[in-house]
C-alpha positions as CSV (number, residue, x, y, z in Angstrom):
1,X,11.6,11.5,4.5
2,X,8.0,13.0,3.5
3,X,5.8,13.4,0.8
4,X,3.5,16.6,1.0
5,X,0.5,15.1,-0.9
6,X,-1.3,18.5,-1.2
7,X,0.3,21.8,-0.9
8,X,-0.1,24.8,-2.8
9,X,3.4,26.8,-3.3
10,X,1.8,28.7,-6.0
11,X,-0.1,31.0,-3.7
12,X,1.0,34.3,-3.1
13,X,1.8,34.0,0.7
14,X,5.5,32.3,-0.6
15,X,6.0,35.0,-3.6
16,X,8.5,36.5,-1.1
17,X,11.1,33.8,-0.5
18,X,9.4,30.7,-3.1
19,X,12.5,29.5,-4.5
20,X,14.4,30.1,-1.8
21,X,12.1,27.9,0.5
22,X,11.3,25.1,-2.3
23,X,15.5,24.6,-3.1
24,X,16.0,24.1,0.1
25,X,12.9,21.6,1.3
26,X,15.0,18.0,0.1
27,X,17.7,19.3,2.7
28,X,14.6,18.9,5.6
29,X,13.6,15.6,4.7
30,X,10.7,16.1,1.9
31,X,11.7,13.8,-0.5
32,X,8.2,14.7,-2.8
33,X,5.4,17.4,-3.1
34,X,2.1,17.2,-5.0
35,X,1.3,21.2,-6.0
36,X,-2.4,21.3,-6.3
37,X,-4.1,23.3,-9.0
38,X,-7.6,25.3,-8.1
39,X,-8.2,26.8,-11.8
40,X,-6.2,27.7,-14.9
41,X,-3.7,30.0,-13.3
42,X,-2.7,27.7,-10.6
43,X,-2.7,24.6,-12.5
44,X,-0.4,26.1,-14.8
45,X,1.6,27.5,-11.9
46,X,1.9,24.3,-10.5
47,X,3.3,22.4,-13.7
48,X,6.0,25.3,-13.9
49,X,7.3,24.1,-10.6
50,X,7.0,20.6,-11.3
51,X,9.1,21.0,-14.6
52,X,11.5,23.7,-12.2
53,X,12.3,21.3,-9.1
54,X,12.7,17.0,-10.0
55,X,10.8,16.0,-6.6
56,X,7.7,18.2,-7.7
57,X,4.5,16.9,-9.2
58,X,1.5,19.0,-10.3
59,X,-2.3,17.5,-9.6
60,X,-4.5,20.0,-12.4
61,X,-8.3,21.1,-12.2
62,X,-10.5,23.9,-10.8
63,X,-11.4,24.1,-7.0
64,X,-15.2,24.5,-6.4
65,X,-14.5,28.0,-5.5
66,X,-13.6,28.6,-8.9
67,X,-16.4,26.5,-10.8
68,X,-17.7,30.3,-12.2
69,X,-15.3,30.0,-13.8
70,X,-15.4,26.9,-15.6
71,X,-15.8,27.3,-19.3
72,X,-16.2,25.1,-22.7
73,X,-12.4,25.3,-22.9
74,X,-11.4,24.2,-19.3
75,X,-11.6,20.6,-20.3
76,X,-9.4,20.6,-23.0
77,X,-6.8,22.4,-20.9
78,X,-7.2,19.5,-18.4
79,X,-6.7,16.7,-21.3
80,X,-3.8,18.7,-22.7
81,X,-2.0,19.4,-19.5
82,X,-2.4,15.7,-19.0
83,X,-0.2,14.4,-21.3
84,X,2.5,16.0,-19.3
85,X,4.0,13.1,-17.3
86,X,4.4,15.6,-14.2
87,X,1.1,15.7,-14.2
88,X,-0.3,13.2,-12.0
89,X,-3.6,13.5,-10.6
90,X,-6.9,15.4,-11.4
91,X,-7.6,18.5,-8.3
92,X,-8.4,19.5,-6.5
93,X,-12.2,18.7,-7.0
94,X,-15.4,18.8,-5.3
95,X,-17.8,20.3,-3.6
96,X,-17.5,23.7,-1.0
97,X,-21.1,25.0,1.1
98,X,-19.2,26.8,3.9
99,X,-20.1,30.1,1.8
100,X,-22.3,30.5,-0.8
101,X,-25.3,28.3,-1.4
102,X,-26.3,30.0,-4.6
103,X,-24.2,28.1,-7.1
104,X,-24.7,24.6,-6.1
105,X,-25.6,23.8,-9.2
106,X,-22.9,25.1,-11.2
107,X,-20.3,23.2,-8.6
108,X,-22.1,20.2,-9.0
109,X,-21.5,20.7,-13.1
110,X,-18.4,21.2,-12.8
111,X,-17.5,18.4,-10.4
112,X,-19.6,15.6,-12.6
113,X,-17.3,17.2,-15.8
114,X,-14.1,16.7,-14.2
115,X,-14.5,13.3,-12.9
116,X,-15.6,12.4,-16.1
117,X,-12.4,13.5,-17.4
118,X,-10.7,11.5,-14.9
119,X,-12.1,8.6,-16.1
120,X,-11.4,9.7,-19.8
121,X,-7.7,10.2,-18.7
122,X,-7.4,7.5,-16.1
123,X,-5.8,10.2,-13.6
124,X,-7.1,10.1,-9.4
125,X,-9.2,12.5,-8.2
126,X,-8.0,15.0,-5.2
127,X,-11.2,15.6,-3.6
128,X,-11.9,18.8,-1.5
129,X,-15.2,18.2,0.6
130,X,-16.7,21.2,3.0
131,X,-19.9,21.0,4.9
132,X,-21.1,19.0,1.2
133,X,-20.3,15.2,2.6
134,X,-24.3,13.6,1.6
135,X,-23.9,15.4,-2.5
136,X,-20.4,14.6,-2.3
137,X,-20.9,11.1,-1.6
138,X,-23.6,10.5,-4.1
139,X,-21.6,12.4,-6.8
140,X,-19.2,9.9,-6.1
141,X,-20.7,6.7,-5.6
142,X,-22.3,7.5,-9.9
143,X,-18.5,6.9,-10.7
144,X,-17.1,3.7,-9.6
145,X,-14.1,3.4,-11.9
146,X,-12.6,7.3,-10.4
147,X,-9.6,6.4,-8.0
148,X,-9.2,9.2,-5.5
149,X,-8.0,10.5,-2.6
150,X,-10.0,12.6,0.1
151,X,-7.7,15.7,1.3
152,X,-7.9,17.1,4.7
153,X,-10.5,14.1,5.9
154,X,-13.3,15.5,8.2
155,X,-16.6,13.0,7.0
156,X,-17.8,10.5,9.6
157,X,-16.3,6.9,10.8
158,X,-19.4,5.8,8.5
159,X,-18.3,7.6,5.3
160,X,-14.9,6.7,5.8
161,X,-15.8,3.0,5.6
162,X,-18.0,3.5,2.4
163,X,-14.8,5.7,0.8
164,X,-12.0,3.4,2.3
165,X,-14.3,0.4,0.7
166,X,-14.1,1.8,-2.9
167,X,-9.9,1.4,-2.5
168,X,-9.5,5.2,-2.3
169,X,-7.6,7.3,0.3
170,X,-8.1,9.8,3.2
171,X,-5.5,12.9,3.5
172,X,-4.9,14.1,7.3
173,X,-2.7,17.2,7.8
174,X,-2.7,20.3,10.4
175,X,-6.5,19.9,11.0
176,X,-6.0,17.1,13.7
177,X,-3.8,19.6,16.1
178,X,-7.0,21.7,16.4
179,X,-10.1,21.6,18.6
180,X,-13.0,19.2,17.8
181,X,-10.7,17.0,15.7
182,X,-11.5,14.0,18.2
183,X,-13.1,12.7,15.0
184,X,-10.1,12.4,12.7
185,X,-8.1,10.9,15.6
186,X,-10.0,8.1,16.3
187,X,-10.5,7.2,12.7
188,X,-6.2,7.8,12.6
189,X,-6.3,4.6,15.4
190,X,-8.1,1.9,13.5
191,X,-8.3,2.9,9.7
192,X,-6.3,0.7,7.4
193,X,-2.5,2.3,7.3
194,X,-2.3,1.7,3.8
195,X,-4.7,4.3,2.8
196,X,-3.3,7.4,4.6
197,X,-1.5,10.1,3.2
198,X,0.2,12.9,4.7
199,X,-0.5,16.7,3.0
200,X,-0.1,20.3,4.8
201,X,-2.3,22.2,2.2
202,X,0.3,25.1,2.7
203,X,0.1,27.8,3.2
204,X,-2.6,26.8,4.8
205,X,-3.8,24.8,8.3
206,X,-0.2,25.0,9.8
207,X,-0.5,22.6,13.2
208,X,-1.5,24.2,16.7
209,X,-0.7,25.3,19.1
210,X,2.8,26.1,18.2
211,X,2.4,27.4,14.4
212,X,-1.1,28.6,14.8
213,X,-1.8,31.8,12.2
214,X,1.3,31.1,10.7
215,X,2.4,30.4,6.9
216,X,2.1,26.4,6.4
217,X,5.1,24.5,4.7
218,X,6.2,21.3,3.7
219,X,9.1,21.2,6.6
220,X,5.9,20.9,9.4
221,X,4.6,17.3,8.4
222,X,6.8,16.4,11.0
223,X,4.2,16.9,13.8
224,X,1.3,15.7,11.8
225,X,3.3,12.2,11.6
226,X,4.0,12.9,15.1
227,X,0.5,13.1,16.3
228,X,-0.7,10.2,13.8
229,X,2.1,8.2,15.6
230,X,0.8,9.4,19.1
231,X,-2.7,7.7,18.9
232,X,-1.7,4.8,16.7
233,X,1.3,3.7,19.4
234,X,4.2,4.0,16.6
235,X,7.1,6.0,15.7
236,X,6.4,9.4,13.5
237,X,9.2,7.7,11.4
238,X,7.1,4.5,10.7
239,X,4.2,6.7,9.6
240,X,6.4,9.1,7.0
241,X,7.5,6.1,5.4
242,X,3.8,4.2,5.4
243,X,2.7,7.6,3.8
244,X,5.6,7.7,1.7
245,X,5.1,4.7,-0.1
246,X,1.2,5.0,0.2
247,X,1.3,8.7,-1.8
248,X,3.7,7.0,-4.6
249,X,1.2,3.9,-5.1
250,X,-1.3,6.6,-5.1
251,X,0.2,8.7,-7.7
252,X,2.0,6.5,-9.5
253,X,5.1,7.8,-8.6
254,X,8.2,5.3,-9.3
């Protein structure tokens, strides 16, 4: 059984067939699903489904691509949406360079607000790190009582040890099927098993070669567990249940 630790079924690739594919998921063996919100609409999205389907959680907060929008009111939202007990985690959050360098600033802001509130709240932290690893990192390191979890891993052997040291996790998901993720896989061989977690970010990053271009689900974490068995010389069922009970201790899922 798996637990998709970071998906987003609210997108509008799954509009056509949502409920249709999210019924039928427990049948292929995922037992649980974090849905992770990226700004107000989604958040809220994703607590609809989690209230809809009994092995759904929600993780809340507003994506760096949507720091613009970010306003007095967000964090009020946040506190209120976290009284929800299907509400389990604050993200995802962070920091995104791969596009526009003008509003550093403002993701930074917004960032530093929301682990606040994560601290306020005493939720983890989903944390979404592109091209930003060095501001990331010292964001971070100003707030040593967060507990968090970095999704779709790709910092250094280095920063892994420094994040891994602080008791938080590393998420690993289609990104190790492509090229140049020799990286990820030899951190997958030695790192500590009880600080992975398994995630697809669907619709999104669905593993190569096989499902390259095509929509991500839940149902595909099979071959993520099977190439995290590969290089660690164990069976993909061994992993699914390591990251199984990792993702619950994680979330505080019971």
């Amino acid at each position: 059984m798996f637990f998709d630790t970071h998906a987003h079924y609210d997108d509008e690739w799954f509009d056509a067939d949502r409920e249709e594919l999210l019924a039928a998921l427990p049948g292929a063996g995922v037992e649980l699903v974090v849905n992770a919100g990226c700004d107000e609409p989604s958040s809220r999205a994703s607590i609809e489904l989690a209230h809809k389907y009994d092995y759904f959680y929600a993780a809340v907060g507003w994506h760096p691509h949507g720091a613009k929008e970010w306003t007095a009111e967000s964090a009020d939202m946040i506190r209120q949406w976290a009284k929800d007990p299907k509400v389990v985690a604050i993200g995802e959050i962070g920091l995104d360079y791969h596009y526009d360098l003008d509003w550093k600033d403002t993701q930074h802001e917004v960032f530093e607000e929301q682990l606040e509130l994560a601290e306020e709240l005493d939720l983890p932290v989903i944390i979404h790190d592109r091209e930003a690893h060095g501001d990331c990192m010292d964001i971070l390191r100003r707030h040593p009582n967060v507990r968090g979890e970095f999704h779709c891993y790709s910092g250094s052997a280095e920063m892994a040890k420094e994040i891994l040291s602080w008791g938080w996790y590393l998420g690993f998901n289609g990104a190790i099927t492509m090229p140049g993720a020799r990286r990820a896989l030899e951190l997958l061989e030695t790192m500590p098993t009880d600080r992975m977690l398994l995630e697809t970010d669907c619709p999104y990053l669905a593993p190569m070669p096989r499902e390259h271009g095509k929509r991500n689900d839940s149902r595909r974490l099979d071959q993520v567990a099977a190439l995290i068995a590969q290089v660690r010389h164990t069976t993909p069922e061994l992993v699914a249940k390591v990251c199984m009970e990792n993702g619950k201790r994680f979330f505080g899922i019971e």
